[in-house]
RODREN-486403 format. One record per residue: residue number from 1; x, y, z of N, C-alpha, C in turn. Coordinates in nm, 4 decimals. Example, Ala and Ser with C-alpha at 12.3 -4.5 7.8 and 13.67 -1.06 7.14 Angstrom:
! RODREN-486403
1 1.3190 -0.5690 0.7800 1.2300 -0.4500 0.7800 1.3200 -0.3300 0.7800
2 1.2850 -0.2250 0.7080 1.3670 -0.1060 0.7140 1.2900 0.0030 0.7870
! end
This chain:
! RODREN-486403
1 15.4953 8.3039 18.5562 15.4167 8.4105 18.4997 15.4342 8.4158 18.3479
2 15.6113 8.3988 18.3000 15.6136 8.4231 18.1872 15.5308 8.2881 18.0896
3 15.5188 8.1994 18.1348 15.4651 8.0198 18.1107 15.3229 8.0520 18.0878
4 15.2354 8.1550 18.2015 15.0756 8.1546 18.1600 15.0655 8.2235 18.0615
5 15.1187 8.3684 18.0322 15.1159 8.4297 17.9328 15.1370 8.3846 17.8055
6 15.2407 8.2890 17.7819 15.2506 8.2479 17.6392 15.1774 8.1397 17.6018
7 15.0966 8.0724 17.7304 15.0062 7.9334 17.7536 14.8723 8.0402 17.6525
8 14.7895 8.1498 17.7167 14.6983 8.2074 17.6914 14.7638 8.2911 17.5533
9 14.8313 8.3075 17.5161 14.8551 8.3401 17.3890 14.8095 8.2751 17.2374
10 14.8500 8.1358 17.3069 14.8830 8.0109 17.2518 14.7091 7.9824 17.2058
11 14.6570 7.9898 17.3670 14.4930 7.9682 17.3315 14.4079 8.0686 17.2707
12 14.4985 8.1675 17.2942 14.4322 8.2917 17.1936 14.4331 8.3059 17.0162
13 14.5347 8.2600 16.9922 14.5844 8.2529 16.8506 14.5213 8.1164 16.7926
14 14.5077 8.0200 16.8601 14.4382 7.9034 16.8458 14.2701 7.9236 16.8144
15 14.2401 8.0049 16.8891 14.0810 8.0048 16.8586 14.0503 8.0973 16.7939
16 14.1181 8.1762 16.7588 14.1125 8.2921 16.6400 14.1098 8.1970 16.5120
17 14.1934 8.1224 16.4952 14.2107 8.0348 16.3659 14.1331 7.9446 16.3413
18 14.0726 7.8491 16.4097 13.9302 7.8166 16.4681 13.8258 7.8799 16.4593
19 13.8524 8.0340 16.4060 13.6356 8.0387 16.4606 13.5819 8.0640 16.3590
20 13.6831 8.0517 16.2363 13.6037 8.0422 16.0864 13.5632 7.8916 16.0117
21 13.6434 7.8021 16.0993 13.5794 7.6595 16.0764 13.4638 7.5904 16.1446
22 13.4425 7.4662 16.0482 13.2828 7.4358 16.0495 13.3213 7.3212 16.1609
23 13.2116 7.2119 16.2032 13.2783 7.1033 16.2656 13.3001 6.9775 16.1957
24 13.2458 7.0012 16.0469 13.2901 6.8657 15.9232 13.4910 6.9411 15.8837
25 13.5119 7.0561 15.9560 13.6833 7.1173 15.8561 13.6721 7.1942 15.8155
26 13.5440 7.2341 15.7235 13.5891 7.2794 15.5707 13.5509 7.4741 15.6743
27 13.5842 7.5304 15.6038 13.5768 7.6615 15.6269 13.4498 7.7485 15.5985
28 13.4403 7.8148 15.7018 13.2959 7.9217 15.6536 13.2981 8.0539 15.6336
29 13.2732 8.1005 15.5003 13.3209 8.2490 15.4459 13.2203 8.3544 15.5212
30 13.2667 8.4552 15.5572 13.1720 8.5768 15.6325 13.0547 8.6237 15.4857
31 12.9645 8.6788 15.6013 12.8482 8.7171 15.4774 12.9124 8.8235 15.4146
32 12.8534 8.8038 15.2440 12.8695 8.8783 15.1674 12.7882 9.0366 15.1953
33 12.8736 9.0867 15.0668 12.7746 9.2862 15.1211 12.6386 9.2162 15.0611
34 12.6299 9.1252 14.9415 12.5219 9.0984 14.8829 12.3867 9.0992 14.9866
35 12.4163 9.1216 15.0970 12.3383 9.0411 15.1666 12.2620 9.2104 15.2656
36 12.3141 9.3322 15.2505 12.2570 9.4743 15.2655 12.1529 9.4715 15.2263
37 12.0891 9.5068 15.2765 11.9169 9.5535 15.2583 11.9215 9.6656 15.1209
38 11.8319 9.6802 15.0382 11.8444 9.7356 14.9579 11.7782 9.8682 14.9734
39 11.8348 9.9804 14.8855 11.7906 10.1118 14.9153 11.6681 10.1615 14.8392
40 11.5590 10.2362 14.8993 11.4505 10.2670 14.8361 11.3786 10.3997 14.8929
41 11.4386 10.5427 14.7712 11.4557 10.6527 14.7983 11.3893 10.7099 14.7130
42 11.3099 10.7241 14.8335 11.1281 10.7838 14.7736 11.1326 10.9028 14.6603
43 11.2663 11.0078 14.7081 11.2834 11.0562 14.6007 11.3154 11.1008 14.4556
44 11.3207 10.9667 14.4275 11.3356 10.9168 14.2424 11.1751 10.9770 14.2353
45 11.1935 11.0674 14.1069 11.0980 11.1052 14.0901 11.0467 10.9808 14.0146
46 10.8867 10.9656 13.9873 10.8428 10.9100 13.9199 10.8229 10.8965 13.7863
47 10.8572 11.0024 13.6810 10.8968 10.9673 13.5813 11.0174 10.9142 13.5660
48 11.0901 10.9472 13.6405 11.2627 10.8813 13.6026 11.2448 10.7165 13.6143
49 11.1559 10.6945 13.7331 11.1275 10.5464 13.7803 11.0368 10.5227 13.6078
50 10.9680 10.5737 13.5924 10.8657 10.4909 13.4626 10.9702 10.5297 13.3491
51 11.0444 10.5710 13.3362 11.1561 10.6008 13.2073 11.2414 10.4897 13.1879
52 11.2789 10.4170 13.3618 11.3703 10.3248 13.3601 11.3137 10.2065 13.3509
53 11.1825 10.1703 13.4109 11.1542 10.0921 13.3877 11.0951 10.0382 13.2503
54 11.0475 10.1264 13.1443 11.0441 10.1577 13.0066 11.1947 10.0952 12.9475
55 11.2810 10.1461 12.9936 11.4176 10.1628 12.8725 11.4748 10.0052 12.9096
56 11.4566 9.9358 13.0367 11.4844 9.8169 13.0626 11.4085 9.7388 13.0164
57 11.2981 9.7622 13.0046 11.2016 9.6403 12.9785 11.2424 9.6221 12.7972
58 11.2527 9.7395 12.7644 11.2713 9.7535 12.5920 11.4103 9.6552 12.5668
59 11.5036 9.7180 12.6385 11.6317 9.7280 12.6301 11.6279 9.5128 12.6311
60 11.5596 9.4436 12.7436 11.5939 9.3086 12.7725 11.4977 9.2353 12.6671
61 11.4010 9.3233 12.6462 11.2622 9.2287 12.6016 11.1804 9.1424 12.6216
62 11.1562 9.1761 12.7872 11.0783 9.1368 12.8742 11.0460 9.2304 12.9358
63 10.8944 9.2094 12.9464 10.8117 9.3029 13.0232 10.7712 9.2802 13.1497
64 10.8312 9.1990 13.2254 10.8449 9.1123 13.3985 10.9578 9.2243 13.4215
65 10.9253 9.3605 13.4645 11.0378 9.4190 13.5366 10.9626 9.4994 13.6364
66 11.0222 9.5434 13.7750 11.0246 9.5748 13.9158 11.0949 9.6250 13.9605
67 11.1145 9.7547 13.9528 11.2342 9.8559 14.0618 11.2459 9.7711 14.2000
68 11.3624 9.7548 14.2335 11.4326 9.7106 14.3008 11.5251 9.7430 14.4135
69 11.6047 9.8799 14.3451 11.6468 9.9852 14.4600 11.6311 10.0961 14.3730
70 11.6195 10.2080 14.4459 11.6504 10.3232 14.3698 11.7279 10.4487 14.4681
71 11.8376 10.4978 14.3962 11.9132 10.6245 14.4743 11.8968 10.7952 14.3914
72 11.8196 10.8490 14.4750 11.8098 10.9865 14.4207 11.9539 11.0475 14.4341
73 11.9747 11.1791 14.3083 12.0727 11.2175 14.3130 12.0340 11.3549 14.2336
74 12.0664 11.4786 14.2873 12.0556 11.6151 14.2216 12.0850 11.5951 14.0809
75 12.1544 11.5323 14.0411 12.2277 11.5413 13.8912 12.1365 11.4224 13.8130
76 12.1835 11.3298 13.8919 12.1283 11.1554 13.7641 12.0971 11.0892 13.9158
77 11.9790 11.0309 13.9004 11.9491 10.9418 13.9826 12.0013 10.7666 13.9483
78 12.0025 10.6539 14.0278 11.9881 10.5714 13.9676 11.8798 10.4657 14.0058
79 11.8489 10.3551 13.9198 11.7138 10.3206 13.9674 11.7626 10.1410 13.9113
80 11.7639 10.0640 13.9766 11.8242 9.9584 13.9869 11.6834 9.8184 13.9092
81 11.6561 9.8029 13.8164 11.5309 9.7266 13.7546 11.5815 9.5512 13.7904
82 11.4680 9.5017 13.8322 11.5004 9.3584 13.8382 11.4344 9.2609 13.7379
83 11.4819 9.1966 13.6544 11.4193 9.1280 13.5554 11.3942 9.0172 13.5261
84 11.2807 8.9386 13.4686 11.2253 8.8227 13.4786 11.1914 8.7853 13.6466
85 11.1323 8.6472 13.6304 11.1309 8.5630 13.7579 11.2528 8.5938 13.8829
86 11.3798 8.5843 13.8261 11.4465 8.5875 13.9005 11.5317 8.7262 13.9640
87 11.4574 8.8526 13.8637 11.4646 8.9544 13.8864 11.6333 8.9814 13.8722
88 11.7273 8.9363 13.8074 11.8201 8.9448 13.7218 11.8446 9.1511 13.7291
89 11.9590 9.1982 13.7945 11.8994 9.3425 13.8339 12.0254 9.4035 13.7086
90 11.9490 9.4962 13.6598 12.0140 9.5863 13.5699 11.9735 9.7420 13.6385
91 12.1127 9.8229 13.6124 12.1238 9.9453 13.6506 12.0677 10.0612 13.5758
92 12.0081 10.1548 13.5862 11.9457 10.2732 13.4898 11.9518 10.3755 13.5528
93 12.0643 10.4922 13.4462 12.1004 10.5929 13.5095 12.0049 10.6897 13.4186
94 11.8928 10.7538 13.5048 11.8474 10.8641 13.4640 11.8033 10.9826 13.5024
95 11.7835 11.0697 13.4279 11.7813 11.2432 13.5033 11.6342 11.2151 13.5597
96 11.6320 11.3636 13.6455 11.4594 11.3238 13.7328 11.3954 11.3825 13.6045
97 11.4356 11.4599 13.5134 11.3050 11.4354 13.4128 11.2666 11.3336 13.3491
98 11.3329 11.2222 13.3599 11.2967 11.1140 13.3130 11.4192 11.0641 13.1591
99 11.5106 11.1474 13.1148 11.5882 11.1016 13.0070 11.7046 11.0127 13.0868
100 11.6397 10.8823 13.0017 11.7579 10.8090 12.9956 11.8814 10.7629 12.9494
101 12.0291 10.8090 13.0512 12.1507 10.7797 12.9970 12.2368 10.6608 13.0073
102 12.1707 10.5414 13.0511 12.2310 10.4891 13.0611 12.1782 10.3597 13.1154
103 12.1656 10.2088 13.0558 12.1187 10.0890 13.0813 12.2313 9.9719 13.0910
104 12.2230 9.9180 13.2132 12.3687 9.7940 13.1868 12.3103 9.6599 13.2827
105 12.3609 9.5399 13.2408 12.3372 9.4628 13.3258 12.4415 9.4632 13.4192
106 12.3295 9.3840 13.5495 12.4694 9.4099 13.6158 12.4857 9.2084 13.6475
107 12.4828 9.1665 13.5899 12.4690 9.0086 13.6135 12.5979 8.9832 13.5468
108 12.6988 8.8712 13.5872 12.8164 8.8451 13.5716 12.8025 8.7692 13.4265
109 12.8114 8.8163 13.3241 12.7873 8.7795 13.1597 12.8486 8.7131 13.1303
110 12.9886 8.6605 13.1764 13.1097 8.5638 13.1525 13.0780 8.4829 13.1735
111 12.9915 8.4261 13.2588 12.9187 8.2813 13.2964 12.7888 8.2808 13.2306
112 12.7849 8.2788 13.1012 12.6760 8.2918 13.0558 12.6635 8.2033 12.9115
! end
């Protein structure tokens, strides 16, 4: 009895370590969060949306920009702009009247 138990242990711990590999070896990483559906919350008012998309387009100097996600919020909404072709997403924090406080990329700049 004590022989099957540590037999099925054995095969237990074995295929746990196993089920993140490929069948060439090399290892396969779990999906990223990147990979969440993005949020789109009808209640960004629409000037805040045309404020941000204004202060980004100024801000990059390209006029290829497309809300992307947006999160309403009583205080500051935020409204997520995607830019150029590849839609490159920068963040824009602004009130629902539309003043904008705040523009950042969010693209990793160190590799750049």
């Amino acid at each position: 009895m004590i022989r099957f138990i540590t037999t099925s242990g054995m095969i237990c711990l074995a295929l746990g370590l196993l089920a993140g590999c490929t069948s060439d070896g090399t290892s396969q990483l779990p999906p990223t969060a990147a990979a969440t559906p993005r949020l789109m919350d009808e209640s960004v008012p629409p000037a805040a949306r045309s404020a941000c998309l204004a202060a980004v387009s100024n801000t990059t100097n390209n006029g290829d920009v497309e809300i992307i996600e947006m999160i309403f919020s009583e205080a500051n909404s935020q409204v997520t702009v995607g830019v150029g072709p590849t839609r490159a997403p920068w963040n824009c924090i602004v009130s629902n009247s539309g003043v904008v406080a705040n523009v950042m990329s969010m693209t990793n700049e160190g590799s750049l």
